[in-house]
N, C-alpha and C positions, 0 to 999 in steps of 0.2 A: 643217572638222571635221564628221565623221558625228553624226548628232542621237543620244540614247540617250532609251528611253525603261523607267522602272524602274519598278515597284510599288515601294512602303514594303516589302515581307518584302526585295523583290530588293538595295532599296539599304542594309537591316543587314544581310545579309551580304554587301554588295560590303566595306563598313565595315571588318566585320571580317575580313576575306582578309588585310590587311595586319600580323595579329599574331602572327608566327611563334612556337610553340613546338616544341621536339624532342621528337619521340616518332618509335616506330618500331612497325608492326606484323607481323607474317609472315600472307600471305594463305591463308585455309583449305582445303584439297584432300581431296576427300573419297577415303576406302579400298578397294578391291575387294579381296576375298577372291582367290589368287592359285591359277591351277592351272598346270599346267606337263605336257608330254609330248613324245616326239623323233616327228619326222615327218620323209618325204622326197619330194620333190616333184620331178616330171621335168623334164629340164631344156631347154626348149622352143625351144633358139638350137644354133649349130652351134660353140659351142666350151665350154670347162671340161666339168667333171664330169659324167657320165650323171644322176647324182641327185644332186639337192641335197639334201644330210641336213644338219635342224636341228635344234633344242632351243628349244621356242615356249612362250614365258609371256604369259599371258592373265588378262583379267579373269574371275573364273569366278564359278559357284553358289554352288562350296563350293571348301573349300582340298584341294590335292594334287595327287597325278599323275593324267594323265588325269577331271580335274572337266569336269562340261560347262561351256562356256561360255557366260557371261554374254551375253545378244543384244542390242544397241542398234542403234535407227533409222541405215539409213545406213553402219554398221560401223566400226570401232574402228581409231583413228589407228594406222599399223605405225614400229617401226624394228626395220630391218634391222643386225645387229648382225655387225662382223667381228674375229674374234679377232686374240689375237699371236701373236711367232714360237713356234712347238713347241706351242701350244695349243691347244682347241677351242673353241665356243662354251657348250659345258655346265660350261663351268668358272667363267664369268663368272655366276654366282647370285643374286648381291648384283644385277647391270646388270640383269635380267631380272626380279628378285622386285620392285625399287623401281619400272620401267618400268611392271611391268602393276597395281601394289597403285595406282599412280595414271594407271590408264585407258591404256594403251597395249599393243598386242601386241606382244612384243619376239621377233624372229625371230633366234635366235645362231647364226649357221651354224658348219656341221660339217665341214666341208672344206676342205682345203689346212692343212693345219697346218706345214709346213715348203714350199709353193713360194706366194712372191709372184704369179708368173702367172697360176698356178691360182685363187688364190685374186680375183685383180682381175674373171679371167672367172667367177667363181660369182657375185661380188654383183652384175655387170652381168646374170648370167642372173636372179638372184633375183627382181629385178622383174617383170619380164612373168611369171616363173612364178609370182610368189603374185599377179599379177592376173589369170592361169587357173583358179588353185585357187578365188579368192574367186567364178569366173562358175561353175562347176563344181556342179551341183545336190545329186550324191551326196557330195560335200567336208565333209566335218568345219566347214569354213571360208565352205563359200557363204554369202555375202553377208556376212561378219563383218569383212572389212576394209574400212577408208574408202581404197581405192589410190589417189584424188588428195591422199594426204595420209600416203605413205611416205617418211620420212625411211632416211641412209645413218648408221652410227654405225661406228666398228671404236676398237681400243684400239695401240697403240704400232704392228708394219709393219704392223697392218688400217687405222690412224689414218691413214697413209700413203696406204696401197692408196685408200684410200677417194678420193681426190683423183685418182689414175687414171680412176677411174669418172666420176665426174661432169665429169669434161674434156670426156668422152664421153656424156654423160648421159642413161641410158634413161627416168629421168621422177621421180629421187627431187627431193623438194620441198628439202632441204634436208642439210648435212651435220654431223654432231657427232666432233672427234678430239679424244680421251682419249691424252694424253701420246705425243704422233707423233713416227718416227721418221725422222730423212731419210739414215740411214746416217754409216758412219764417215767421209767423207771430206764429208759436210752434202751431198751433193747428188743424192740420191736422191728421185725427184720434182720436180726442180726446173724441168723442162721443160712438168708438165701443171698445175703450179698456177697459173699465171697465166692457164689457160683456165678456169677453174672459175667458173663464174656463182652458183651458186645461194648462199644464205646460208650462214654456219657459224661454230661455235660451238666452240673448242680451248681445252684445260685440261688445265692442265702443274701442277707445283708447286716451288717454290723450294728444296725436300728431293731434287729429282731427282736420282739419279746416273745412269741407264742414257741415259737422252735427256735429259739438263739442258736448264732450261725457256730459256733465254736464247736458244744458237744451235738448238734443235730445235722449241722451242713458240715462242718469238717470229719466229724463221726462220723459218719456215711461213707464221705471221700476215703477216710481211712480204713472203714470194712471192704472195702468194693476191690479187694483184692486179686480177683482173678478177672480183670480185664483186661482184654489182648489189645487194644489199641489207644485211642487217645482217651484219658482220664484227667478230667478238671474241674476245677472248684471254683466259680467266679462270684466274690463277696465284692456288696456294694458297699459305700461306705454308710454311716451313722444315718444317715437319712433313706435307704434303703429295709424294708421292713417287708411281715410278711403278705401285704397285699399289694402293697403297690412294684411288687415285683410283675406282679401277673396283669396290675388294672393301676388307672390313672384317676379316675374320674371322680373316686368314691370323695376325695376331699378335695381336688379342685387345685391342689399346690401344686407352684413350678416342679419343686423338687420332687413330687412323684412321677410328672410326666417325665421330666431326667430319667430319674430309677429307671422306668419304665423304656425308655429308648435304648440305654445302656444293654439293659436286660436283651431287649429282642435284636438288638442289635448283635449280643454276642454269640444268643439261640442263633441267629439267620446265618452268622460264621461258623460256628458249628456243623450247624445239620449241611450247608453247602461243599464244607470239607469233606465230611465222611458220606452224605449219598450223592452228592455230586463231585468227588476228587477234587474240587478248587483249591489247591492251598493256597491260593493269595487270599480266598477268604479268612486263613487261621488271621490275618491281622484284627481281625475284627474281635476273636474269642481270645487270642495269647499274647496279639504283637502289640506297636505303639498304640494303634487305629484304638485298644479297646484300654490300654494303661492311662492313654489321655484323656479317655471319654469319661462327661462329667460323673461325680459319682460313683468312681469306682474306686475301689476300696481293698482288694489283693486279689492275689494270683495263686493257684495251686494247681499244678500238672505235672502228668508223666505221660511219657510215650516209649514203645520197645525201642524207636530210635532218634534219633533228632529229628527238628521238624527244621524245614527250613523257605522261605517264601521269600517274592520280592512286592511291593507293595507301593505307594505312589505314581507318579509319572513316568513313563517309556519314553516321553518326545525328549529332542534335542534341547540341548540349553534349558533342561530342569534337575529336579532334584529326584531318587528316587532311593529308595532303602532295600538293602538284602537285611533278614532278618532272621536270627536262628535259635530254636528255644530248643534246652538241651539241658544236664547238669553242668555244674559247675566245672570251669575248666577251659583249658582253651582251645580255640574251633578255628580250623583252620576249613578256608572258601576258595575252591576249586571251580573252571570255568572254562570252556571249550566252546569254540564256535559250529562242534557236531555232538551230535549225541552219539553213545555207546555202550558197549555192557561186558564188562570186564571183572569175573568172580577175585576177590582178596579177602584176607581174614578180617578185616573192616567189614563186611558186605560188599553188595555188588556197586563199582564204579561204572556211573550211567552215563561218563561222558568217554570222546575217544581219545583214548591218550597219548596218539599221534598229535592233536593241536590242543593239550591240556597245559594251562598254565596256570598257579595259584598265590594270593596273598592272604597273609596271617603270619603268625593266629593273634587272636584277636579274643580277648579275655571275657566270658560268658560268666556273670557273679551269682551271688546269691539268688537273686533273681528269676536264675533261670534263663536270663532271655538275652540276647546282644543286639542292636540294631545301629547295620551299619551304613550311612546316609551317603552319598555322593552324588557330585552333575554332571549329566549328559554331557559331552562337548558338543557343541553348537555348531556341527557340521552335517551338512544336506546327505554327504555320502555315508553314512551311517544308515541313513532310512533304509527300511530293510531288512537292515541285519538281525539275526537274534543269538544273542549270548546263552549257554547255557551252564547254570550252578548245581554243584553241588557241596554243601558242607562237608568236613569230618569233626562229630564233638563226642560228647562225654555220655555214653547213657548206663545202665544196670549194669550191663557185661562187656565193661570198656568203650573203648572209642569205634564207631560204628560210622557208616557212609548217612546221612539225611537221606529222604528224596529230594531228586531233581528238581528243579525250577526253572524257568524259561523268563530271559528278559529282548523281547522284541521290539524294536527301536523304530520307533515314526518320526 
C-alpha cells in the first residue's frame, strides 16, 4: 500500500466526501451582445462554389447587423454551420444568436440549398477559406478566429453532409448533427461514417417524424464507428422534433423553447469540452446538469476512457458532485492534494502517489453514468486548497485511469 500523508483540513474533508446528498446545479456562462452580417469569401480549392456566401453571428460591442466585433486574444472559437434541404443558413437564427451570445462565431453557410454535392464541397472549402480570411490584414475577420479550434455543425442532409467532410477532413476539430438524415432507404452516408475520426455530438428527439431518432439519429450514432474520442447521441423526449431542435420561434410553444435550450445547452457542453478542454462543461452534454434538463429523453455515449468531472459548488458549506460516465461496472475515485504522472497498465496516474488516497467503488449502471454528491465542510481553512481526482472505471479494453479533475475550495 502507497503511504498517504494528510493535514487535519485534508483528512475532514476526505471525512466528509462520503456523505452524498442530491443537488443539482447548471454552470454559469456568460452573455455577449450578439451582432450578425452576410459576408462572402472566395473560395480557395478547385471545387464547389466561386464564393462562399454566409450569414456570420459574432460576439459583438453592441447588438445588430453589422456591430463591430467584440476582439479577444487569440480569436473566437468558429462553427461552421450547414443547412437543410431547400434552405439557407440565414434561416437558422435561433443556431447563430445562441452560438455567438455564448462566445462563438457561428458561420451558416449560404450555399447549395437543394444539391448535396455542392454543398459537401462548400464546407470542405469553408475551412481553409475562413483560415485565409482570419490571416488577411484588410478582413473584417483578421485574427478574430481561433482556426485550431473550428468545429463542423449542419442540421438534417447538412447533419449528414457533414460526415462526408470529415471522412475527408480538412482540419475541423470536431463534428455537431442536429437531427441527420441518411435517406429513405437509411443508407445515405453510410460508406464515410465509419471513416470519421474526430469527436461528435447527434441530437434527434423522440417527437421525430421526418428522420425518426431510432433508425436516423441512433443509426448514425451506430455507423460512426471509427471515432477516436467522445461519441454521443443526445435524444429529447416526445416533444423534441425535427425543427425545434435547431429553432423555437416557428410555433411559439413553451415546449420548443425547452427543446431548444436543452439542445444548445448540451452543443455549448460539447464543443467547450473537446475545443476548449473544460470537462466540467461534460455536465452539461453527459452529467446530471443535462439528464435533468427539461426535456430530455436519453443518453448514448462512448469514450476510449472514462470521463470524469466535478460540477456544482467549490465554496465551503455546499454541495458539490464528482461525476463519472464510463461502462458499466464499478469506478473507484482517487484524489491527491498534488498532481502527478505515474505510467500503470490502467493508463497514466496523474496524481502523486505520495499523498494519494481513495474511496469506492461506487457502482456505475446501465446508465453509463454515476454521480457522486457531497458538502463542503464549513471551514474558513480549507479556502484555498485544491483536491485533485481521478477515477478508475470500465471502458472497451478494461478498466482504464479517467482524466484528472480539479476541485478548488473558496
Amino acid at each position: 500500500m502507497l503511504s498517504v500523508r494528510f493535514s487535519f483540513r485534508a483528512r475532514t474533508l476526505i471525512a466528509l466526501l462520503f456523505l452524498a446528498l442530491p443537488a443539482g446545479t447548471l454552470h454559469a456562462q456568460a452573455l455577449y451582445k450578439v451582432g450578425f452580417r452576410a459576408a462572402k469569401f472566395p473560395n480557395p480549392t478547385n471545387s464547389g462554389s466561386k464564393s462562399l456566401d454566409c450569414t456570420l453571428y459574432y460576439p459583438a460591442r453592441t447588438q445588430g447587423k453589422n456591430a463591430a466585433l467584440l476582439p479577444r486574444k487569440g480569436g473566437w472559437p468558429v462553427v461552421v454551420f450547414l443547412h437543410g434541404w431547400r434552405k439557407y443558413g440565414y434561416h437558422y437564427v435561433e443556431v447563430g444568436f445562441a452560438l455567438a451570445s455564448s462566445g462563438w462565431i457561428a458561420v451558416l453557410s449560404d450555399t447549395a440549398p437543394a444539391n448535396l454535392n455542392l454543398q459537401i464541397q462548400d464546407g470542405r472549402a469553408l475551412h481553409p477559406a475562413l483560415v485565409k480570411e482570419n490571416k488577411t490584414s484588410t478582413s473584417w475577420l483578421a485574427g478574430a478566429l481561433d482556426t485550431s479550434n473550428m468545429a463542423l455543425a449542419g442540421h438534417s442532409t447538412g447533419a449528414t453532409n457533414l460526415f462526408f467532410i470529415l471522412a475527408n477532413n480538412p482540419g475541423y476539430s470536431c463534428g455537431v448533427s442536429y437531427g441527420p438524415w441518411l435517406g429513405l432507404d437509411l443508407k445515405y452516408g453510410l460508406t464515410v461514417m465509419p471513416k470519421v475520426t474526430a469527436p461528435v455530438l447527434l441530437l434527434s428527439g423522440m417527437g421525430e417524424k421526418i428522420t425518426p431518432w431510432k433508425p436516423h439519429g441512433k443509426g448514425a450514432y451506430d455507423r460512426l464507428t471509427g471515432v477516436q474520442g467522445l461519441k454521443c447521441l443526445f435524444v429529447l423526449d416526445k416533444d423534441g422534433d425535427h425543427y425545434n431542435i435547431v429553432a423555437y420561434v416557428l410555433r411559439g410553444r413553451p415546449a420548443d423553447k425547452q427543446v431548444f435550450e436543452t439542445t444548445h445547452r448540451a452543443v455549448s457542453g460539447f464543443l467547450r469540452y473537446v475545443q476548449g478542454g473544460d470537462e466540467k462543461a461534460l455536465a452539461s452534454v453527459l452529467g446530471g446538469t443535462a439528464r435533468r434538463s427539461a426535456k430530455f429523453g436519453g443518453l448514448f455515449a462512448t469514450n476510449p476512457r472514462p470521463l470524469y468531472f466535478q460540477s456544482g459548488s467549490t465554496a465551503i458549506g455546499t454541495v458539490s458532485h464528482l461525476e463519472v460516465v464510463a461502462l458499466p461496472g464499478p469506478a473507484l475515485h482517487l484524489f491527491s492534494i498534488r498532481k502527478g504522472s505515474l505510467k500503470t497498465s490502467w493508463g497514466t496516474l496523474l496524481l502523486n502517489p505520495l499523498y494519494l488516497g481513495f474511496f469506492g467503488p461506487t457502482p456505475v449502471g446501465a446508465s453509463g453514468w454515476f454521480d457522486l454528491s457531497f458538502r463542503l465542510p464549513n471551514d474558513p481553512k480549507l479556502r484555498g486548497m485544491t483536491f485533485y481526482f481521478q477515477a478508475l472505471g470500465a471502458s472497451k479494453g478494461g478498466h482504464r485511469f479517467s482524466n484528472p479533475t480539479a476541485l478548488p475550495i473558496r
